[in-house]
N, C-alpha and C positions, 0 to 999 in steps of 0.2 A: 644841894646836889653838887658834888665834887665832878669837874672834867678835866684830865688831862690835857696837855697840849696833844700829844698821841692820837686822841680822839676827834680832833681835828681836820683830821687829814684824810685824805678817800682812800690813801693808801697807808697802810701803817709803815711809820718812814725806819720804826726798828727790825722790819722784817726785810726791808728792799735795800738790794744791791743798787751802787750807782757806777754802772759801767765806764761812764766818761770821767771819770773824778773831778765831777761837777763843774768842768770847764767843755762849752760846746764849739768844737771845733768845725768852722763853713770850708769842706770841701766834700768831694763827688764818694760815695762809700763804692771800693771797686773788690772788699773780700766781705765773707762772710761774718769775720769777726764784727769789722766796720758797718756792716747792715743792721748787724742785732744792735750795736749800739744806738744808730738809727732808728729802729725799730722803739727802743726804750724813752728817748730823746721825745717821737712822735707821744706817746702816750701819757708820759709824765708833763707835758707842755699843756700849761694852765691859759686858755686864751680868753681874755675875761677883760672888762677895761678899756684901758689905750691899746693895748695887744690887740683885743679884737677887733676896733675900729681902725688900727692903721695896717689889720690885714685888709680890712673891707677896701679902705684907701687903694693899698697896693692895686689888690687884686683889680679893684675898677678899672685904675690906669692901665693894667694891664690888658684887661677886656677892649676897655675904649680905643685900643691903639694896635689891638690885633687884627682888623680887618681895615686897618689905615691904610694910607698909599705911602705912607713913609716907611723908609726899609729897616727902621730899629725901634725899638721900647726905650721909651725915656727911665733913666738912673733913675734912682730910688735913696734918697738920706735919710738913713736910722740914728735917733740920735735918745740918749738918756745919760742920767749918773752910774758910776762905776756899780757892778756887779746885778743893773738894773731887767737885763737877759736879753741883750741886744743883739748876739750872737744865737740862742736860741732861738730867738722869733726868724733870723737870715734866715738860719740853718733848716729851721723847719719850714718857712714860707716856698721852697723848692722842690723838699723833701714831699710835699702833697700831690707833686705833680710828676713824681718821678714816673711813676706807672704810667701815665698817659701823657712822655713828655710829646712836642711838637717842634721842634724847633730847628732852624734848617740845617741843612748837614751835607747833606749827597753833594750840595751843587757848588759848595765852595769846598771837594774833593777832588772834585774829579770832571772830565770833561769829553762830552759824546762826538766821536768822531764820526767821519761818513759811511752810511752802512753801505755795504754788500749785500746786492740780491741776489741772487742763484738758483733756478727751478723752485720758485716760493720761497725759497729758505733766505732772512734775512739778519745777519751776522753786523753789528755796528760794533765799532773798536772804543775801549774808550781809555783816557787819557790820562795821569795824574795831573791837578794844579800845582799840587805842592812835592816840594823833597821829601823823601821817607827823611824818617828819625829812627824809628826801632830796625835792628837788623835780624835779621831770622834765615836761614837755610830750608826747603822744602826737603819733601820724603825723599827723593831721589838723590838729593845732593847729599842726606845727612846719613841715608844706609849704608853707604862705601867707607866712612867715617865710622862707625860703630853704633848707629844707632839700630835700639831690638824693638821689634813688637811682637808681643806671645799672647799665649792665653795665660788669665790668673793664676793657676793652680793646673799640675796634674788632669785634673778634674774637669777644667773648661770652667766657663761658664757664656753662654750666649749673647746675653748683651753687655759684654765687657772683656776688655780687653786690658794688658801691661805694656806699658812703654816705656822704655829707656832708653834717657839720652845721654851718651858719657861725653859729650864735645862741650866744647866750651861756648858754644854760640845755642841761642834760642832754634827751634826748631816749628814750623807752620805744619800742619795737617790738616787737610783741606776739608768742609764739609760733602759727602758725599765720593773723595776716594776710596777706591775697590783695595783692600789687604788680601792676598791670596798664600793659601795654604793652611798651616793646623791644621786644629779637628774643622775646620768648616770656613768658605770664604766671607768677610765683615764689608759693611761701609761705615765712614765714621757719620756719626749721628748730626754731628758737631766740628766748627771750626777748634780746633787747639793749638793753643802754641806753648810747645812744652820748652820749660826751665830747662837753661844748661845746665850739666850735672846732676839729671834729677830723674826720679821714679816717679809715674803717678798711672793712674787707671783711667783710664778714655771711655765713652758712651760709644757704643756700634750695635750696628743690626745687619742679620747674618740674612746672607743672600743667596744662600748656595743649603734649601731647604732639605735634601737626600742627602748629606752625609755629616758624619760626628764622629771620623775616626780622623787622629791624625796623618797628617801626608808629608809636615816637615814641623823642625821645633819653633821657628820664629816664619814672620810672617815678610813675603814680598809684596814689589809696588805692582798693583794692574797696570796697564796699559789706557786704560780708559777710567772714567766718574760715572757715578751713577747716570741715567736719563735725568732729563730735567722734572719727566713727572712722575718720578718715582721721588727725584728730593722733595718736589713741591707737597706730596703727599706724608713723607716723613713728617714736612717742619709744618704745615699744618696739626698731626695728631700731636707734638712735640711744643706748641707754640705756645701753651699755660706752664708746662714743666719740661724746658727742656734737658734738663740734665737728669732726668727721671728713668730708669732700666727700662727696656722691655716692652714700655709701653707705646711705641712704632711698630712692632715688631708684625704683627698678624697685617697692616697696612703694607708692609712692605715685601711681606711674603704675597700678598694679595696680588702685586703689579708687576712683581715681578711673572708669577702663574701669566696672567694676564698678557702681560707683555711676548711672553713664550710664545703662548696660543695664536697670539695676533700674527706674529710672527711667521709661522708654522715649525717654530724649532723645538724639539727633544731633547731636555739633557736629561742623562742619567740621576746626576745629583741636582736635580732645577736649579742648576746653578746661572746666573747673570753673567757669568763671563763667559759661559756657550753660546748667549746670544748673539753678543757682539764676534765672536770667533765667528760663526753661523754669515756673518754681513760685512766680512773684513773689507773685500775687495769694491765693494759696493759706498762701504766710509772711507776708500780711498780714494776711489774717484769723486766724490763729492766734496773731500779736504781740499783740493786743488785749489777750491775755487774761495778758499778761505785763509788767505796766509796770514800769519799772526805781522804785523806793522811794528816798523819800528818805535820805542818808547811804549806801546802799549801796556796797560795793566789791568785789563777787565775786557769784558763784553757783556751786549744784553742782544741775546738770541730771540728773534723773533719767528715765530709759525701760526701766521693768522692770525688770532686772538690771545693765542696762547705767549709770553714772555718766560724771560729767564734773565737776571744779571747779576755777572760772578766778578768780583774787582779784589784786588790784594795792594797795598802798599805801594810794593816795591817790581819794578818792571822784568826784572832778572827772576823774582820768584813767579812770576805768568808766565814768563816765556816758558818753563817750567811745568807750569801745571794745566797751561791753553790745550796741546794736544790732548789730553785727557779731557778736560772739559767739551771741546769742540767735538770725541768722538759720543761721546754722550748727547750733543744738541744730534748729533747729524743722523744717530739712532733713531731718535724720537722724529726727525723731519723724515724718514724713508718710509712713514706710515701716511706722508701728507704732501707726496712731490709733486709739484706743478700746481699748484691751488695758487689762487691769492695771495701775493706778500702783505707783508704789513707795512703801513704807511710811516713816514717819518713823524706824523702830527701823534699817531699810536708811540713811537720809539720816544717822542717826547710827554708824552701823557703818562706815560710808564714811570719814568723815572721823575715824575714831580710828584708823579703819586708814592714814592718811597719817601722822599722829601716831607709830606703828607701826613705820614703815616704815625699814628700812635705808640708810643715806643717802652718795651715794658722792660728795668737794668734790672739785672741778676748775676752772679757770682758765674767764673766761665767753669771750664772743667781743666784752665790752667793758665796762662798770666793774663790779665785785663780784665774786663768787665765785660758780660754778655747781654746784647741788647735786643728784643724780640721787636720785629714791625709786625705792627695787624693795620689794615685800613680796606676802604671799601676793594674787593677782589683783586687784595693783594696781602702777601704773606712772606715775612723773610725773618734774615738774623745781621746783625754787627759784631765783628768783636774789634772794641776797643782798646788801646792801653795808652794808658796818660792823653788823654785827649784825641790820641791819633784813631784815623780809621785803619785798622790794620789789614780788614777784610768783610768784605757784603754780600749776602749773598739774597737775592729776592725772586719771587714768583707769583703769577697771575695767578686768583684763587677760587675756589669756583666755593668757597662759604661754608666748605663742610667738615669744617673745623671742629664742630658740635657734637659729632659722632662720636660714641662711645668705645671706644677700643677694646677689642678682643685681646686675652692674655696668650701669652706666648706659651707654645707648649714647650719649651726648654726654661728651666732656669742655671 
């Protein structure tokens, strides 16, 4: 009996593309192309041998030293003869872990200033460690400048929107600001930071469920962010796919209704931005008691049990996007005024528990890499670029993640 070398192999090596051009290169995959590569890299990696046992090796050390009292993992020397896959085994010994990485982050970012209590309402400031690197402009600074946000097409479509940036500087859009006008008012689904010079399409979900006619051709800034449990509820249904259309959308028309009624407010078009219109004078006097500090670049809102923490980069871009955010917490706190604050041991249990949190990188919906926290009753996003935190946003989560999403009746 005749056998090929061909025959050999699990995979027949004359039908497979090698996307790497058989050099594996060790760094973080931050686009899509990069992931499929990865993706390839993992599968065609034969662990059998030395390979397997000095993953075993690793991986121990790594166990044995993860609930150590020493604050680092001991280095790791790979060594063999030229073209022995020394570089693949790195490559991939990370790559297994990317889904469920753990490794710290929050707290050598950023730093929790003294909160603010106010009729239950508990606002703590918080702080950069480090200088920004990436520079970006928010929605407000980059609209005067020429930047557009429309709908697709003519046509519409619900959960997606066109963005253009003609400036030269990168642009941040925050998860959970309110776009008003078109055919219908959006929140973005997702943090983006859109390329200077550049066209791309954004993930949003339309909050303003009565109407689909247009009112203007591009889109302005709200005044205010979404509540904090209307985002928590978004990045919960969103937190396996989040760059996925549509499918927040029946969740978010849900609390929004919801939020109405609790309310007792009517809009015509159930729109989100009658509500807060509805409690203007009500979110003004309760801002007083919250002024944004200087250097600031985050907050984690606290209402009882319930948390919120929103952080960006760069101090100039919060200063920016606080008022909005703040009218957002202070919404959600006029359904819960004078209860119990929450304690500072809570405001520090919160944010170790981000730290905590199992971390799943995926491709963003525009420069960096998007990074999902899930951990015990708590639920957020990252976006990264080149190692920088550029923005985080997280929420206390009440598990019901698992729920099955209703389809949107627009597409």
């Amino acid at each position: 009996m005749t056998i090929t070398n061909r025959e050999l192999f699990y995979r027949d090596p004359t039908g497979t593309r090698i996307p790497n051009d058989g050099v594996a290169k060790v760094f973080r995959p931050t686009t899509t192309d990069q992931w499929d590569v990865l993706q390839w890299e993992l599968k065609s990696f034969v662990c059998e041998g030395e390979y397997a046992r000095g993953l075993e090796r690793i991986l121990g050390s790594f166990l044995t030293n993860l609930n150590a009292s020493q604050a680092q993992q001991p280095a790791v020397w790979v060594s063999g003869f030229y073209g022995s896959g020394k570089s693949h085994l790195v490559r991939c010994l990370p790559a297994d872990s990317l889904g469920n990485e753990r490794s710290p982050m929050i707290d050598t970012f950023i730093q929790l200033g003294e909160p603010v209590e106010h009729r239950g309402i508990v606002i703590a400031p918080i702080f950069p460690r480090r200088t920004p690197v990436a520079g970006y402009a928010t929605l407000e600074d980059a609209l005067p400048l020429g930047l557009r946000i429309g709908e697709v097409s003519e046509a519409g479509a619900v959960p997606e929107l066109a963005v253009e940036n003609p400036t030269d500087g990168n642009v941040l859009l925050y998860d959970g600001e309110e776009l008003l006008g078109a055919k219908q008012n959006r929140i973005l689904n997702m943090t983006v930071l859109v390329p200077a010079q550049s066209k791309l399409p954004i993930p949003v979900s339309c909050v303003e469920e009565g109407r689909w006619h247009r009112r203007s051709a591009d889109f302005a800034a709200a005044p205010h962010a979404a509540h904090p449990e209307l985002r928590r509820r978004k990045a919960q249904r969103l937190a396996a796919t989040p760059l996925a259309r549509g499918i927040a959308q029946s969740e978010v028309w849900d609390e929004v209704r919801a939020k109405s009624a609790r309310m007792g407010v009517h809009s015509k078009t159930g729109a989100q931005a009658d509500v807060f219109r509805s409690r203007e004078d009500e979110l003004r006097d309760l801002e007083r008691a919250f002024p944004l500090q200087p250097g600031q670049s985050g907050a984690v809102f606290a209402l009882g049990d319930a948390l919120c923490l929103d952080y960006v980069s760069r101090p100039k871009a919060f200063a920016r996007l606080y008022p909005k955010l703040r009218a957002g917490y202070l919404l959600d706190a006029l359904e819960r005024i004078d209860r119990g604050p929450a304690s500072q041991g809570r405001l520090d249990g919160f944010v170790g528990g981000i730290d905590a949190a199992a971390r799943a990188r995926g491709p963003a919906a525009g420069l960096g890499e998007d990074v999902r926290l899930h951990g015990h009753g708590l639920v957020g996003s990252v976006l990264e670029l080149e190692d920088e935190l550029i923005q985080v946003c997280a929420f206390t989560s009440d598990e019901r993640s698992g729920q099955i999403a209703r389809p949107s009746r627009r597409r």
